[in-house]
TORPA-4810 file (N, C-alpha, C, O; in nm, 3 decimals):
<nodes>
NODE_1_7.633_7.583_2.706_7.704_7.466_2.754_7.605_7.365_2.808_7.520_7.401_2.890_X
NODE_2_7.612_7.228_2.760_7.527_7.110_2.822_7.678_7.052_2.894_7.795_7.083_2.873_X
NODE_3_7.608_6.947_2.995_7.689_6.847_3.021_7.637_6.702_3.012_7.524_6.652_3.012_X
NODE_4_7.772_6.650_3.005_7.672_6.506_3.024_7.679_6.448_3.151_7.713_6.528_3.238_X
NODE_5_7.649_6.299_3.201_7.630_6.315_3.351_7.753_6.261_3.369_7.746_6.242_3.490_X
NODE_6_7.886_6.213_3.330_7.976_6.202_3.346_8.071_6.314_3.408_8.180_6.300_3.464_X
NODE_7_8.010_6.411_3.385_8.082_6.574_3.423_8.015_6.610_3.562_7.899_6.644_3.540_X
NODE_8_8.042_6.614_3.687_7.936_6.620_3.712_8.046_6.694_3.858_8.146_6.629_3.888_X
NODE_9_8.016_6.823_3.933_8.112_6.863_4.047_8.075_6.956_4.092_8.133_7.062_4.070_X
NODE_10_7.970_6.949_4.168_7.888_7.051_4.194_8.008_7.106_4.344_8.109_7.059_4.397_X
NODE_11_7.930_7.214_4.360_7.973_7.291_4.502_7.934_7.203_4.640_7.869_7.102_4.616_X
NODE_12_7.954_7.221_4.738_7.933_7.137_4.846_7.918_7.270_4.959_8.014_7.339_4.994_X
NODE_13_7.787_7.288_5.005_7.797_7.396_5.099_7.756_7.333_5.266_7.642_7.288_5.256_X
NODE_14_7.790_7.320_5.364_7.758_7.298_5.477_7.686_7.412_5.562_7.724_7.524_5.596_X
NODE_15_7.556_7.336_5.583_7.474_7.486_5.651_7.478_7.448_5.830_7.529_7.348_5.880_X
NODE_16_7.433_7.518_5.876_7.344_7.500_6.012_7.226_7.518_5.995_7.192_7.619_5.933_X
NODE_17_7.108_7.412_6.053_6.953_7.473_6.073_6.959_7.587_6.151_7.069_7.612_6.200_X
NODE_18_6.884_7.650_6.170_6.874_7.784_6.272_6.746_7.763_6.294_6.656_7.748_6.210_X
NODE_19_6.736_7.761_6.463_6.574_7.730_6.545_6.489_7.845_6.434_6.367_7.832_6.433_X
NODE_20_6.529_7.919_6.374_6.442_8.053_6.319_6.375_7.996_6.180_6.270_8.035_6.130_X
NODE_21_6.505_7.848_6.109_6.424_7.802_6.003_6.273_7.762_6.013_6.182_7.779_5.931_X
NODE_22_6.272_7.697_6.150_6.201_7.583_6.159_6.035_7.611_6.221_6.016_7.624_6.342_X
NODE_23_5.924_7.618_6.123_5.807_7.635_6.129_5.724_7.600_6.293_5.774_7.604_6.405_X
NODE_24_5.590_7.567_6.252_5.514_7.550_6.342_5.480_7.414_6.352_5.428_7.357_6.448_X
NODE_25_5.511_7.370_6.251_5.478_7.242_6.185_5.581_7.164_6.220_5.571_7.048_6.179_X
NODE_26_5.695_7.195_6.292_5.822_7.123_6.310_5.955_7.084_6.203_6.058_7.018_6.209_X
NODE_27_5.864_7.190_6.082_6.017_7.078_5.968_6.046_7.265_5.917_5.965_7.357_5.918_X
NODE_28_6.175_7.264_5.882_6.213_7.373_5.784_6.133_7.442_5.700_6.074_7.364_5.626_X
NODE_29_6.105_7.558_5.678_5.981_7.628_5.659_6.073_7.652_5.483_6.191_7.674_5.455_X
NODE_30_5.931_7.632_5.386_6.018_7.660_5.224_6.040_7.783_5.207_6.048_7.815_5.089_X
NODE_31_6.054_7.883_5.299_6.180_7.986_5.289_6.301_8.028_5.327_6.383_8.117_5.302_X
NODE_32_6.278_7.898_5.422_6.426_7.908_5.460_6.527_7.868_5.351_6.618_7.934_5.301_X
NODE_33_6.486_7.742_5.327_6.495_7.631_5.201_6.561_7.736_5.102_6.682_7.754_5.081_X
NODE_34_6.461_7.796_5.050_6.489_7.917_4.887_6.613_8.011_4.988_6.669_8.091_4.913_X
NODE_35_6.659_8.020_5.110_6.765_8.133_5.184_6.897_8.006_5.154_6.998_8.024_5.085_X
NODE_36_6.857_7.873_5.232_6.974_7.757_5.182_7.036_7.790_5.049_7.159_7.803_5.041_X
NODE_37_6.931_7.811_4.907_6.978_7.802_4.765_7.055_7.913_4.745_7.151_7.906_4.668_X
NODE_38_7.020_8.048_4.822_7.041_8.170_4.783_7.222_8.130_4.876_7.332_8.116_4.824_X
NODE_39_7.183_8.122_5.019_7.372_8.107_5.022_7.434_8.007_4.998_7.555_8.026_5.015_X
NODE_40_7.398_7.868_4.954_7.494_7.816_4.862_7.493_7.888_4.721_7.588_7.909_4.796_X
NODE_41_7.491_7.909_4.677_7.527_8.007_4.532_7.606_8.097_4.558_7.712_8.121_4.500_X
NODE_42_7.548_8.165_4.671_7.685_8.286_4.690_7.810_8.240_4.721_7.912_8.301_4.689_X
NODE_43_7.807_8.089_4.808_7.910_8.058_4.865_8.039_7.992_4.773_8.161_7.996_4.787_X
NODE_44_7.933_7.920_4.654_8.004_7.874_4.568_7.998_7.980_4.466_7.989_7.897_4.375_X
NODE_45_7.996_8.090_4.405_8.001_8.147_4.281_8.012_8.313_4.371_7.916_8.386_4.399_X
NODE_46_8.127_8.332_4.394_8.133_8.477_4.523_8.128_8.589_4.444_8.093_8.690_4.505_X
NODE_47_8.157_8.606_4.306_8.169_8.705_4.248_7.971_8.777_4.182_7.935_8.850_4.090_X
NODE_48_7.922_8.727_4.256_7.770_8.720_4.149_7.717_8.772_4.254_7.676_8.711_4.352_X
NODE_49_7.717_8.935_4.227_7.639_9.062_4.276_7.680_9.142_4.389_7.651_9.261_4.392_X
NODE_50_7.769_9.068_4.519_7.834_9.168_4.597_7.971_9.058_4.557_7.975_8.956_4.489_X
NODE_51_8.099_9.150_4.650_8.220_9.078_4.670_8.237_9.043_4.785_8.130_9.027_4.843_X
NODE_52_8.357_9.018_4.868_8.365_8.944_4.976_8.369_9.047_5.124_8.373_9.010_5.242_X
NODE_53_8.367_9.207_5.057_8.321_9.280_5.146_8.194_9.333_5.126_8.132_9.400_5.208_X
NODE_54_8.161_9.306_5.032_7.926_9.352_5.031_7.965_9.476_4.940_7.880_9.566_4.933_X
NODE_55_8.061_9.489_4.881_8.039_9.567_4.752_7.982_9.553_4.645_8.040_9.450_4.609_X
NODE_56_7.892_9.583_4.542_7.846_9.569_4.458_7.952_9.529_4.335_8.059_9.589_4.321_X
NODE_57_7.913_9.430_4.254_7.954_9.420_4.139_7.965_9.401_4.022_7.849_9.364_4.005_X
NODE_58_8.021_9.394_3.900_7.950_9.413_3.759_7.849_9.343_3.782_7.737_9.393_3.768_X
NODE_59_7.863_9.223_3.821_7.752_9.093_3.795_7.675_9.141_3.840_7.702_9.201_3.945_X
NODE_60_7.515_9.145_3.782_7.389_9.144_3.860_7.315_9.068_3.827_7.235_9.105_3.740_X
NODE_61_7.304_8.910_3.887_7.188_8.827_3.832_7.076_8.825_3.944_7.065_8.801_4.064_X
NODE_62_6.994_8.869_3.825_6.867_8.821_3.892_6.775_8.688_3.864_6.779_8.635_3.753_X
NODE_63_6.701_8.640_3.956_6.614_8.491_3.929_6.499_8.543_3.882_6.431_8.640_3.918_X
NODE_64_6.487_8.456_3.788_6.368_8.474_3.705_6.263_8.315_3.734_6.150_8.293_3.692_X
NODE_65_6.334_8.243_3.803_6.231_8.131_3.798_6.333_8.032_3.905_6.453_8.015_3.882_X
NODE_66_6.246_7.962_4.046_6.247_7.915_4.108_6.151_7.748_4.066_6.033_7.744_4.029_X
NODE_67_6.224_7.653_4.082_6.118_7.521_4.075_6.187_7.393_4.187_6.282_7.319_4.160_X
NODE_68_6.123_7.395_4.288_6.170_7.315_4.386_6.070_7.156_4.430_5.948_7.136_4.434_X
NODE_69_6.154_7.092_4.451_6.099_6.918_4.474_6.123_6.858_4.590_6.228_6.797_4.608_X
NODE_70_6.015_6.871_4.697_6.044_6.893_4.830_6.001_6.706_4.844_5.888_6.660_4.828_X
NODE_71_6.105_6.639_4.873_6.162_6.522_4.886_6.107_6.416_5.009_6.028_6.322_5.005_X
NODE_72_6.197_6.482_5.131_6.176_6.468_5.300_6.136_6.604_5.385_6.152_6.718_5.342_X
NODE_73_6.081_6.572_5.510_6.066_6.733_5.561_6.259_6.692_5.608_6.345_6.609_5.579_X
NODE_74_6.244_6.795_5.683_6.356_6.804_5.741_6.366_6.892_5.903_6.318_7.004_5.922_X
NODE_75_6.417_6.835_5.972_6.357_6.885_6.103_6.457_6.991_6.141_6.535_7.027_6.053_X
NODE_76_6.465_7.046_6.262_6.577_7.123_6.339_6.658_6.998_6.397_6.612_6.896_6.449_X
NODE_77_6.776_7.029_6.376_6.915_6.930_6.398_7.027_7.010_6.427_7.011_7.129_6.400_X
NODE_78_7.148_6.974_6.479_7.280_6.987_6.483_7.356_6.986_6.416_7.443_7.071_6.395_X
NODE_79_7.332_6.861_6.353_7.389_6.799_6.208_7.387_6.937_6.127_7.299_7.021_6.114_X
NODE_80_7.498_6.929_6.085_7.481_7.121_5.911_7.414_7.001_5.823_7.452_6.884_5.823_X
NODE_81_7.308_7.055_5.752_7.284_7.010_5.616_7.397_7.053_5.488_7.472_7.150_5.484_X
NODE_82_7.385_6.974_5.418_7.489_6.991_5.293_7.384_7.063_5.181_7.261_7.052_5.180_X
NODE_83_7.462_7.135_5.095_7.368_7.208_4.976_7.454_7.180_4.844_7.565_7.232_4.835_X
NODE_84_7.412_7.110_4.755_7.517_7.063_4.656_7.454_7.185_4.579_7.339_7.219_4.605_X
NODE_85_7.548_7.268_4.461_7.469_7.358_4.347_7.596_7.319_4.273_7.714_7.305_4.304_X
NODE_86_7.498_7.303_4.123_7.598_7.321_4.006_7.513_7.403_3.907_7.415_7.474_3.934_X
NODE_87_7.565_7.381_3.794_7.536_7.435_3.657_7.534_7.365_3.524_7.630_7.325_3.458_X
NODE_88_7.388_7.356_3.494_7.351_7.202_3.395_7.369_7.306_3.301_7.420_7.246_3.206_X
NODE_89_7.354_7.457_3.260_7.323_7.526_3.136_7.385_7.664_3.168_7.372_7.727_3.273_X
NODE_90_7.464_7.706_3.045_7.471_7.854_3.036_7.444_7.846_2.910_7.457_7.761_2.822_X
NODE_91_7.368_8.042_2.923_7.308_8.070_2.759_7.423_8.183_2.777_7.529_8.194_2.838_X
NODE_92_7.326_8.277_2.677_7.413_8.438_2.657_7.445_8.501_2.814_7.540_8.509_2.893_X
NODE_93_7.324_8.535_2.805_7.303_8.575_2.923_7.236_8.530_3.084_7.212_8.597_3.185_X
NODE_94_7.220_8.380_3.048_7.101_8.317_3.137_7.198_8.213_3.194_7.293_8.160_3.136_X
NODE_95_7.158_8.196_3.309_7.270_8.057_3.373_7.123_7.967_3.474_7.044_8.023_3.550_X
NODE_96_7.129_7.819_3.441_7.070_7.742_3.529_7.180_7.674_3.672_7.300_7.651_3.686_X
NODE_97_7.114_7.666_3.718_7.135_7.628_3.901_7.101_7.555_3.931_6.985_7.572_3.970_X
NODE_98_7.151_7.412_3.945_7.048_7.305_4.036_7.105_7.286_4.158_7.219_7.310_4.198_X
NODE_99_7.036_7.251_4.198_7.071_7.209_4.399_7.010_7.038_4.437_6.940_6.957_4.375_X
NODE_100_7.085_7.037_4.582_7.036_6.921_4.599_7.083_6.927_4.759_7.199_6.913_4.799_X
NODE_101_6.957_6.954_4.847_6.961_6.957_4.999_6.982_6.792_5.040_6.919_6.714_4.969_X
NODE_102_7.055_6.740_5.135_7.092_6.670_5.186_7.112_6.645_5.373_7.173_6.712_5.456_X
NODE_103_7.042_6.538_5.383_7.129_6.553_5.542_7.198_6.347_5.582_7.112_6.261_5.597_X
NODE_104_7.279_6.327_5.587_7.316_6.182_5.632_7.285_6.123_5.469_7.335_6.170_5.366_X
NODE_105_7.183_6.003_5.478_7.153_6.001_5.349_7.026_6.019_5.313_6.977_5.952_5.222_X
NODE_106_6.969_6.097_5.370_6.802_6.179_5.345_6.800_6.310_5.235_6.828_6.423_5.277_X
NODE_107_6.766_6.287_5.093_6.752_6.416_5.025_6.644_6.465_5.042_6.546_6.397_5.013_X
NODE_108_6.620_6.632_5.106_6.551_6.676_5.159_6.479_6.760_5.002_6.360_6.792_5.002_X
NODE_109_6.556_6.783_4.896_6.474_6.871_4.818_6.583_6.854_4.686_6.704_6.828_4.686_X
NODE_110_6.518_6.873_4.609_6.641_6.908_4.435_6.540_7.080_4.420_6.439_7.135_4.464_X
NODE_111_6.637_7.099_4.341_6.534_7.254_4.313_6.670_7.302_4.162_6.788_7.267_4.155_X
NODE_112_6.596_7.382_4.073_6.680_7.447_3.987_6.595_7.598_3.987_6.477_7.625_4.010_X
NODE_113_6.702_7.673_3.955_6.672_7.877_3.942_6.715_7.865_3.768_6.779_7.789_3.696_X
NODE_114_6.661_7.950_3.760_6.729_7.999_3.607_6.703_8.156_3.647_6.597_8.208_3.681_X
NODE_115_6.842_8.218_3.629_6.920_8.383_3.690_6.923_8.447_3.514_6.942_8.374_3.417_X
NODE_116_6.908_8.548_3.511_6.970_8.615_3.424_7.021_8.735_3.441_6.974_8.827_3.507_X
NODE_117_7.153_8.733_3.358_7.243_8.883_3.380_7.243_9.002_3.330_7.245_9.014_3.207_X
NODE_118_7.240_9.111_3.412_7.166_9.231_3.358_7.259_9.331_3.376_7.326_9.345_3.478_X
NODE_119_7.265_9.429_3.242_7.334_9.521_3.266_7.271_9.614_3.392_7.154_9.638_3.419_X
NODE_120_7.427_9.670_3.478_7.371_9.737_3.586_7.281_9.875_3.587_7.185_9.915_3.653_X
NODE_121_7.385_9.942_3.443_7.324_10.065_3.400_7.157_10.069_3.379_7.075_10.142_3.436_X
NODE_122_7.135_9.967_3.279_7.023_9.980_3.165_6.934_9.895_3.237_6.815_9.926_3.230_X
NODE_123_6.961_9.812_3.294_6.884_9.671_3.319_6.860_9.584_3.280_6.810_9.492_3.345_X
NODE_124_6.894_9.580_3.124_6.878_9.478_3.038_6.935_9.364_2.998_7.042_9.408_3.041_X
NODE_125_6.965_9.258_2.957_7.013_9.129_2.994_7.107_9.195_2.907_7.083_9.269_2.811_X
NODE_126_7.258_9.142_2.972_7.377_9.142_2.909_7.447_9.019_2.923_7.442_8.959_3.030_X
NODE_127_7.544_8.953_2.782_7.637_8.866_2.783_7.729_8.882_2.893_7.772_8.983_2.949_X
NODE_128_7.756_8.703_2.921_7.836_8.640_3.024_8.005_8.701_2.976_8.036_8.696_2.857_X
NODE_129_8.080_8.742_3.055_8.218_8.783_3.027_8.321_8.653_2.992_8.287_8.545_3.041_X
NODE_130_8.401_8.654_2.940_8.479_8.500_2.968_8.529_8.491_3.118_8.636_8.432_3.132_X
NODE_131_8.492_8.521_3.189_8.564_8.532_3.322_8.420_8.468_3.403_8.437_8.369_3.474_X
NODE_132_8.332_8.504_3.394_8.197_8.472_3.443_8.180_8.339_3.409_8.133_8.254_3.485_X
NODE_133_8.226_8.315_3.270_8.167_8.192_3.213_8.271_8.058_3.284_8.221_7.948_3.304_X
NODE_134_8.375_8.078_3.308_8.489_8.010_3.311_8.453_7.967_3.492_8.500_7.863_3.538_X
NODE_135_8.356_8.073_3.587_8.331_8.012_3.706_8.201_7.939_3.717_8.171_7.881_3.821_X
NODE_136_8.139_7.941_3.633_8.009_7.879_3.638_8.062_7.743_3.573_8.003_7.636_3.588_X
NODE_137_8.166_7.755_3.507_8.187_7.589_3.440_8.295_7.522_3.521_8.349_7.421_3.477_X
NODE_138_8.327_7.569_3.627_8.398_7.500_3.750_8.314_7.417_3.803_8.368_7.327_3.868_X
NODE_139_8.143_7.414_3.795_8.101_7.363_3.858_7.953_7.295_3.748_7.843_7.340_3.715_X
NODE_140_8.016_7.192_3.728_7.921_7.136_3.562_7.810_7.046_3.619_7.805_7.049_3.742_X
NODE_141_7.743_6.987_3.573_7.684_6.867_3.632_7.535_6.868_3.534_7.517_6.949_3.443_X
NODE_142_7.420_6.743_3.581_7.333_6.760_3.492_7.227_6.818_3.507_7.200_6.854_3.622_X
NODE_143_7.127_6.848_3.391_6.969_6.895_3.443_6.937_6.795_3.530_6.997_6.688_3.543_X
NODE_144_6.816_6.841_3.605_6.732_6.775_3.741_6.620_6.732_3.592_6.624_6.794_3.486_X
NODE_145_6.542_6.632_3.618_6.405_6.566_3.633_6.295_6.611_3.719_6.239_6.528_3.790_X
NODE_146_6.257_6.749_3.718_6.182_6.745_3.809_6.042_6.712_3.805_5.993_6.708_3.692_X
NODE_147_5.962_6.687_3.907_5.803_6.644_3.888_5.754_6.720_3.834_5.795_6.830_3.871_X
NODE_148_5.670_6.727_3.748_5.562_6.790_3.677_5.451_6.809_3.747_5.466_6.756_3.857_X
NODE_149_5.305_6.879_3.735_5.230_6.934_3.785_5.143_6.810_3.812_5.036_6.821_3.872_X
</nodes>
């Protein structure tokens, strides 16, 4: 699945900073950042690896590739930051993720994952179910531009 940018409805996650994000350096440390991506995804796509009690489930995606575009720092605040995630691409078995950290009108970062789904048994990449596919396209939107090296 492509989209075009007319399609475009990503998830909307509202975080809190936590004094624990926030480095030595004073701005959000880039692991907190990659913890932001990890629970907006869960928050928007709940069925992808536990359920809503921490049970395991068919789904097991794992990330195979992180690429993030660190924008503004971003300090410790009150204010929740917003975490937009959608989905510019599904393959067989592979789904892309883009994000887009936000606070007021300061974008703090864009970043895309590319996950792939693995059988639980074997480990080996297995096809998206129609049920899988049908929640990842709730939430369409386009590839990122990101900077190059």
């Amino acid at each position: 699945m492509t989209t075009s940018e007319t399609e475009f409805h990503p998830a909307r996650v509202s975080m809190q900073v936590r004094w624990s994000d926030v480095d030595l350096f004073g701005h959000v440390n880039n692991a907190a950042f990659l913890r932001y991506l990890d629970d907006a995804r869960f928050s928007a796509f709940t069925r992808m690896g536990v359920d809503e009690l921490g049970a395991l489930t068919e789904a097991l995606l794992v990330v195979v590739k992180h690429e993030i575009d660190y924008r503004a720092p971003l300090t410790f605040t009150q204010v929740p930051v917003v975490v937009e995630v959608w989905v510019p691409r599904i393959g067989r078995s592979s789904v892309d993720f883009c994000y887009r950290v936000t606070s007021g009108e300061t974008e703090h970062l864009v970043a895309r994952s590319r996950m792939v789904q693995l059988d639980r048994d074997t480990h080996r990449p297995r096809p998206f179910t129609d049920e899988e596919r049908t929640a990842f396209e709730a939430h369409p939107g386009p590839e990122l531009d990101l900077r190059s090296w």
